[in-house]
C-alpha positions in Angstrom: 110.9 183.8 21.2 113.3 182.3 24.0 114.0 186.3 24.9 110.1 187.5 25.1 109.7 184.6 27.4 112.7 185.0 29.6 111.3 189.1 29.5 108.1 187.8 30.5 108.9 185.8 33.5 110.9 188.1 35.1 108.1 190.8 34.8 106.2 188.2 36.9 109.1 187.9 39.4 109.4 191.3 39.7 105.7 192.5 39.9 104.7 189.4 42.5 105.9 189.7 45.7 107.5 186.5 47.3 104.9 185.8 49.9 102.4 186.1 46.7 104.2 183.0 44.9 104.0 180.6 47.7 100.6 181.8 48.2 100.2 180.0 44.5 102.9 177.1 45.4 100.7 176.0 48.1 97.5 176.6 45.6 98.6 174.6 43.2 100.0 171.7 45.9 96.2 171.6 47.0 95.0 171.5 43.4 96.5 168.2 43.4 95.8 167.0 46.2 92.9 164.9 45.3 94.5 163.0 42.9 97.1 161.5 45.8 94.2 161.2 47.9 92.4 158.9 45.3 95.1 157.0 44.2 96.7 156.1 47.3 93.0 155.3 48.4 93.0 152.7 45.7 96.5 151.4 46.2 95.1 150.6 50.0 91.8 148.5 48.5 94.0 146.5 46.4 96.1 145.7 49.1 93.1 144.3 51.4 91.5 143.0 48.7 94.7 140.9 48.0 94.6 139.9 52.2 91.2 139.5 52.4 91.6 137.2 49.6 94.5 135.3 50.7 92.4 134.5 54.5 89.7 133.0 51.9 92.4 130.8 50.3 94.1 129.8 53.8 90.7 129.0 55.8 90.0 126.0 57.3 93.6 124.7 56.2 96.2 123.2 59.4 98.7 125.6 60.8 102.2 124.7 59.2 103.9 122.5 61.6 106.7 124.8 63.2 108.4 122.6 65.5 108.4 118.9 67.0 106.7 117.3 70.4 109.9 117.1 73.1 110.9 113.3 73.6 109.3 111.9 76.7 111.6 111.9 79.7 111.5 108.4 81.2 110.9 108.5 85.1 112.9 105.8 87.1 111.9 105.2 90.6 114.5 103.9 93.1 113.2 101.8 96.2 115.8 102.0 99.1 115.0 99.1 101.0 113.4 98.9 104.4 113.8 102.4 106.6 113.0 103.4 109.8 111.7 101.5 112.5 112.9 98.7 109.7 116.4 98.0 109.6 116.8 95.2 107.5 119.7 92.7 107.3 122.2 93.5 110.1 125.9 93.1 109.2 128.8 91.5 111.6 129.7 94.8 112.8 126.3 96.2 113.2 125.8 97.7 110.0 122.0 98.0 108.3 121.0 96.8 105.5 118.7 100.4 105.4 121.5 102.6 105.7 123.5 100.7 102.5 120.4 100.4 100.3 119.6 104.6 100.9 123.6 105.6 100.6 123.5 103.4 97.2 120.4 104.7 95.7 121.2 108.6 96.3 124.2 107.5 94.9 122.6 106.1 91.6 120.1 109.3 91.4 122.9 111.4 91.6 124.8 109.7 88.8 121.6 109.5 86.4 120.7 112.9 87.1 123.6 114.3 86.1 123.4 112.7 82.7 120.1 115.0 82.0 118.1 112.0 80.6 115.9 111.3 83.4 113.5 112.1 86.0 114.4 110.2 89.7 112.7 110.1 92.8 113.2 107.6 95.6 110.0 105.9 97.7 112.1 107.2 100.6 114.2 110.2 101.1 115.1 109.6 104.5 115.3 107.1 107.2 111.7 106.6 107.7 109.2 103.1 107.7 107.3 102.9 104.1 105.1 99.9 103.6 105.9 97.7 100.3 102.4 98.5 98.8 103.4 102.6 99.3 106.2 101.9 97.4 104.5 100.5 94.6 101.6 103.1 94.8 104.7 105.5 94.6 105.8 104.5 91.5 102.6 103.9 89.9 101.3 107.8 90.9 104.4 108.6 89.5 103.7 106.6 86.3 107.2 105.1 86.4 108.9 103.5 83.6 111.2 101.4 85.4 111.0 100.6 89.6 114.6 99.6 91.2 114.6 98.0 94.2 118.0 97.8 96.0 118.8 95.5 99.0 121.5 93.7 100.6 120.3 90.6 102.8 121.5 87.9 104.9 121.1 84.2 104.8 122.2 82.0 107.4 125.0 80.8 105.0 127.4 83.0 105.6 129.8 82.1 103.2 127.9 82.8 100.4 128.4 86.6 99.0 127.8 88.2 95.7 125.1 90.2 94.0 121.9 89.7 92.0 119.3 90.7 90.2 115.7 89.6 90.9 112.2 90.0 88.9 108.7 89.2 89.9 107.3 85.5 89.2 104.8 83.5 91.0 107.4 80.7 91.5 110.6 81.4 93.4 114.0 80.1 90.8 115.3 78.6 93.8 115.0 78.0 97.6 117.2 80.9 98.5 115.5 83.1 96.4 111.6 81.7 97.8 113.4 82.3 101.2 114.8 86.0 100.6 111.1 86.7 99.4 109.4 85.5 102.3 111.8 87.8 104.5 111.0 90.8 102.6 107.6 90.3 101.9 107.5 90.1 105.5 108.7 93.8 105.8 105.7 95.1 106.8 105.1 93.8 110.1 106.9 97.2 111.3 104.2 99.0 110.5 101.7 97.5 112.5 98.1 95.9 112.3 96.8 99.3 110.0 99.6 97.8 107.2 98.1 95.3 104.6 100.3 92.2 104.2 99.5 90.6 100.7 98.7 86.8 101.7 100.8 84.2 99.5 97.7 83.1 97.6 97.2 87.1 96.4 100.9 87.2 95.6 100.4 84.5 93.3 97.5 86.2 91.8 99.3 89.2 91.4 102.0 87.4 89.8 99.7 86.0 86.8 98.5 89.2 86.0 102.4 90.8 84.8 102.1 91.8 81.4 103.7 89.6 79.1 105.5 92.8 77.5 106.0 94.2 81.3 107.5 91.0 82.4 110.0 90.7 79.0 111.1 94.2 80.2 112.0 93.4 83.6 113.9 90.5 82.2 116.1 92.3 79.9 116.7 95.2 83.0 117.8 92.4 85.0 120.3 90.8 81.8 121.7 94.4 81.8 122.2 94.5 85.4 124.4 91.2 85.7 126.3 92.2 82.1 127.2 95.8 84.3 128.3 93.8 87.3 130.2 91.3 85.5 134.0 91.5 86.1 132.9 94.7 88.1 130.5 93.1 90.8 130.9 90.0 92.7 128.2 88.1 91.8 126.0 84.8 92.8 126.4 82.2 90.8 123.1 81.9 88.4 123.0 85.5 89.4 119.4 86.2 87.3 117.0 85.2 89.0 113.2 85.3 89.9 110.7 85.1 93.0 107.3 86.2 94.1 108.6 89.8 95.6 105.8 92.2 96.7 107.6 95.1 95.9 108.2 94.0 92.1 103.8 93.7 91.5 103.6 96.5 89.7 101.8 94.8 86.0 102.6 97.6 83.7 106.0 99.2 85.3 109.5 96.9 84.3 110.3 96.2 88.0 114.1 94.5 89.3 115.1 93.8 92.5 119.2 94.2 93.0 120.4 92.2 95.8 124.0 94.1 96.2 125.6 91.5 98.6 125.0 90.0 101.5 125.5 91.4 105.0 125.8 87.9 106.3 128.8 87.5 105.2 132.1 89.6 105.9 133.5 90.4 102.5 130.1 91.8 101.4 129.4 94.0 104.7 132.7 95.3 104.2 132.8 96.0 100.6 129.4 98.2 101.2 130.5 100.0 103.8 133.0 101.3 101.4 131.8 104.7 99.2 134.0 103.6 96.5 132.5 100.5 96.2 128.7 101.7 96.2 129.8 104.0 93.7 131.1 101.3 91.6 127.5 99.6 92.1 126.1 102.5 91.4 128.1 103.0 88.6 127.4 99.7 86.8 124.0 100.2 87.1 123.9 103.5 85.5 125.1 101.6 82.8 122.8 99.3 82.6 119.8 101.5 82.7 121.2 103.9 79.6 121.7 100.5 77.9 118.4 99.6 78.5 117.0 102.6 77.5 118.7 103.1 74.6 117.8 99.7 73.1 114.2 99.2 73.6 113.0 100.0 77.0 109.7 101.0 76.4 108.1 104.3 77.7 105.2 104.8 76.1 102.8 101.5 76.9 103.6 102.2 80.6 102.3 106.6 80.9 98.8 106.2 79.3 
């Protein structure tokens, strides 16, 4: 049987020539054809089917959550005090109280920038007049979460030297403080009869309105100052204290005042005429700011 089969097939091999049998290769191929087409048809149905079924399932569901919001940055404004036409607090040996405030505070922004956890601008960024109401206006378009305002005064004592920290309250802690107020607050009278001058009776209303949770804030700024300055910085005695400062009004932005030293007296002048020194100040405020921060200064009650 296996021979007459074997006979058979190469009967056909030799009576069909080659191009004949791929002439019925192809035939066959095509004969099939249909079948691949219809199944491979159905294989693609049951696969949208299956897609369309799994949009029905998923609609009107939340996206997964894929990531997390990025942590507010806090934005700290620095206040050089006085500028231009305002030079501030002259030293024995001419110095201005304008050119230490600005050399400090580039300082400080230079120091906290480099730590990547902030956003700092200054109210000035070069020798120029800006009235104490700009300043605050700068902060707030700025929606600050903290407003340093550095200075470095004279009294007509001039023995007395050493820093301090200063916030905003309708009642002066003491008579040097109520006078070092007045002198600032009188700041503006550079710029002319066009700049507002807040009259003491608005200052005091400004003053009731702080925030209770503003005022805290500015408190515990100014604690962190004088623990960075202490054994660092000279400072006043009763160094922490309070006055009715027009620059410090802001209601919902922690404000401080930082009285580096006093240009009345020698010591001071020359201490902040040093770099070293202002970096030191600089330096310990830094400090004090990431301390802050990083125990409860608030940034979320003061951008809404």
């Amino acid at each position: 049987m296996n021979d007459n089969i074997k006979s058979c097939n190469d009967i056909v091999r030799k009576s069909i020539p080659k191009m004949s049998r791929r002439i019925m290769l192809s035939a066959s191929a095509a004969l099939f054809m249909p079948s691949i087409a219809i199944a491979v048809d159905k294989v693609t149905k049951n696969s949208t089917s299956a897609k369309h079924s799994t949009n029905k399932s998923t609609k009107g569901k939340a996206p997964a959550i894929v990531g997390r919001a990025k942590p507010h940055v806090p934005v700290i404004i620095l206040d050089p005090g006085h500028g231009g036409k305002d030079p501030g607090a002259v030293g024995y040996s001419g110095t201005y109280e304008k050119h230490i405030a600005y050399a400090t505070a580039v300082e400080l922004s230079k120091q906290l920038m480099r730590t990547g956890k902030y956003h700092v601008k200054l109210t000035r960024n070069a020798d120029k007049f800006v009235p104490l109401d700009g300043r605050v206006d700068f902060a707030q378009s700025n929606k600050a979460n903290l407003f340093v305002s550095m200075h470095a005064d004279a009294l007509n004592n001039h023995s007395i030297r050493g820093a301090s920290v200063y916030t905003l309250s309708n009642h002066a802690s003491d008579a040097q403080s109520a006078a070092l107020a007045s002198v600032e607050n009188n700041a503006d009278r550079y710029g002319g009869a066009n700049v507002h001058v807040a009259s003491p009776a608005v200052q005091k209303i400004l003053a009731s309105l702080v925030k209770l949770e503003t005022k805290k804030e500015s408190v515990a700024m100014a604690q962190n100052v004088v623990r960075s300055f202490h054994s660092r910085v000279n400072l006043l005695q009763n160094p922490k204290r309070y006055a009715a400062f027009v620059v410090l009004k802001s209601i919902n932005i922690p404000s401080i005042l930082v009285e580096m030293g006093f240009m009345s007296n020698r010591v001071d002048e020359e201490s902040l005429k040093r770099a070293a020194y202002r970096t030191l100040i600089a330096s310990s405020m830094r400090q004090a700011i990431d301390r802050y921060f990083a125990i409860g200064g608030s940034v979320t009650h003061l951008t809404g």
